[in-house]
N, C-alpha and C positions, 0 to 999 in steps of 0.2 A: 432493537437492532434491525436493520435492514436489509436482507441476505436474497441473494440473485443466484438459482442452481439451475444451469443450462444442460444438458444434453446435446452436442453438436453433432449435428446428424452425417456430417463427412465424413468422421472418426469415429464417432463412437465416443469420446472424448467427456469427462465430465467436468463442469467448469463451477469452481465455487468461489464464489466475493463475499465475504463479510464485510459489516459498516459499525463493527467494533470501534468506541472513541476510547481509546488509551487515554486512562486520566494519573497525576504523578501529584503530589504535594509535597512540599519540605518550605523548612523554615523560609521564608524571603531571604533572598541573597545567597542560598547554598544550592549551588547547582544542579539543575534535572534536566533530564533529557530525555525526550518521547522516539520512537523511531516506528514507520512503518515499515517493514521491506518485503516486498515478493523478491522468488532468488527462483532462481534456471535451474534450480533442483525439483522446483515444483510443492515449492513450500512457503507460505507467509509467515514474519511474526513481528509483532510486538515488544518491544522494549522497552524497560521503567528503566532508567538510566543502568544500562546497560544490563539488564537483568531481564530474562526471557520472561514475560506476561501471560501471553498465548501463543500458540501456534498451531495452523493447520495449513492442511491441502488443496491448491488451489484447481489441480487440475488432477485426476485419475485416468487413464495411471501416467505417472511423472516423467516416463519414459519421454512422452510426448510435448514439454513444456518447451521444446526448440522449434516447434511448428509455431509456433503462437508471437505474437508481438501485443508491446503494452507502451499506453503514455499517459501520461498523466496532462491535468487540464486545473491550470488554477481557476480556485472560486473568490478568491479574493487575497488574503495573504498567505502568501508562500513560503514554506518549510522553511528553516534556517540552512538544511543540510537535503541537498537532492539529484537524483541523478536525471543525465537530460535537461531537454527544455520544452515549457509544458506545450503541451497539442502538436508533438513529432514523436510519433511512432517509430520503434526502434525493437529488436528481435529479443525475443526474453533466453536468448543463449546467455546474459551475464544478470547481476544481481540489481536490482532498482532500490535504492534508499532514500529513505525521506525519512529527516529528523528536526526534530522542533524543541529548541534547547532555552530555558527560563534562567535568569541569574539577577533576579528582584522583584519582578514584576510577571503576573499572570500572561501568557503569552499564547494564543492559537492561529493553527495556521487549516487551511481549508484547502482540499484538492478529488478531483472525479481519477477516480481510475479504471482506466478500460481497456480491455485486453481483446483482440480478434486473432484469428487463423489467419497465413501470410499466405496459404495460398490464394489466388482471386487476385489481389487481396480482397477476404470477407468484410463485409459488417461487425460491427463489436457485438462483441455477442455476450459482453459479461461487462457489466459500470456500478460501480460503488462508489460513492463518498464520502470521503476519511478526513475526520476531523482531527488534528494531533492537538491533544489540549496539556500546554506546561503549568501548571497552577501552583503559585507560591501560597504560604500557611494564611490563613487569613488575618 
C-alpha cells in the first residue's frame, strides 16, 4: 500500500490518502461492485458490493473537509460509476463516488486522486492512486 500523510501548514490540517486496491470475486456473471468514495464528512470508504471494506479519515479534524477541493484524473480506464469529470476540481462540500461494477468478466478501472486547500487555490498536497479491481471466479 502506498500511503501519503501531510501536515498542511495553513491549518494545521492533517491530510491522509490510502492506495488500498479493493478486490471482490464471485462466481462470473453474478454481479460485483467496487466503489471508492471520499464524502464531506471527512471520511473515505470502500465497498464490496455494497458492504463497507474499510473505512477511514481522510482529513483531522473533519470539521474542516469544506476548505478542501478534490478531482480526480484518469490513468487509463475509468470507473463505471463516478462523480465529476476527471482533471476539474470541484469543493469536497458533497460526496465523490467511483464504482467499478463486473457482470462476467474481470474488469479494472485506474484513477489519481488529489485533494488541495481552495484557499490560494494551493498545490495538491495529498494524490493517491486507486485502482478498483471487479474480479469474476476464475
Amino acid at each position: 500500500m502506498s500511503v501519503r500523510l501531510i501536515k498542511q501548514a495553513l491549518g494545521g490540517d492533517i491530510i491522509f490518502l490510502g492506495a488500498d486496491s479493493p478486490l471482490d470475486a464471485t462466481p462470473v456473471g453474478g454481479p460485483v461492485s467496487v466503489t471508492w468514495r471520499i464524502d464531506a464528512d471527512g471520511q473515505v470508504y470502500y465497498t464490496i458490493s455494497d458492504v463497507i471494506a474499510a473505512r477511514y479519515a481522510w482529513i483531522s479534524p473533519a470539521v474542516n473537509a469544506a476548505l478542501y477541493e478534490f478531482r480526480w484524473v484518469t490513468q487509463g480506464t475509468d470507473p463505471d460509476t463516478v462523480t465529476g469529470v476527471s482533471g476539474t476540481w470541484d469543493a469536497m462540500s458533497s460526496d465523490k463516488t467511483f464504482t467499478e461494477n463486473q457482470t462476467g468478466s474481470d474488469r479494472t478501472a485506474l484513477f489519481t486522486a488529489e485533494l488541495r486547500r481552495i484557499a490560494g487555490p494551493g498545490p495538491t498536497i495529498a494524490s493517491v492512486t486507486i485502482s478498483l479491481q471487479a474480479l469474476g471466479a476464475p
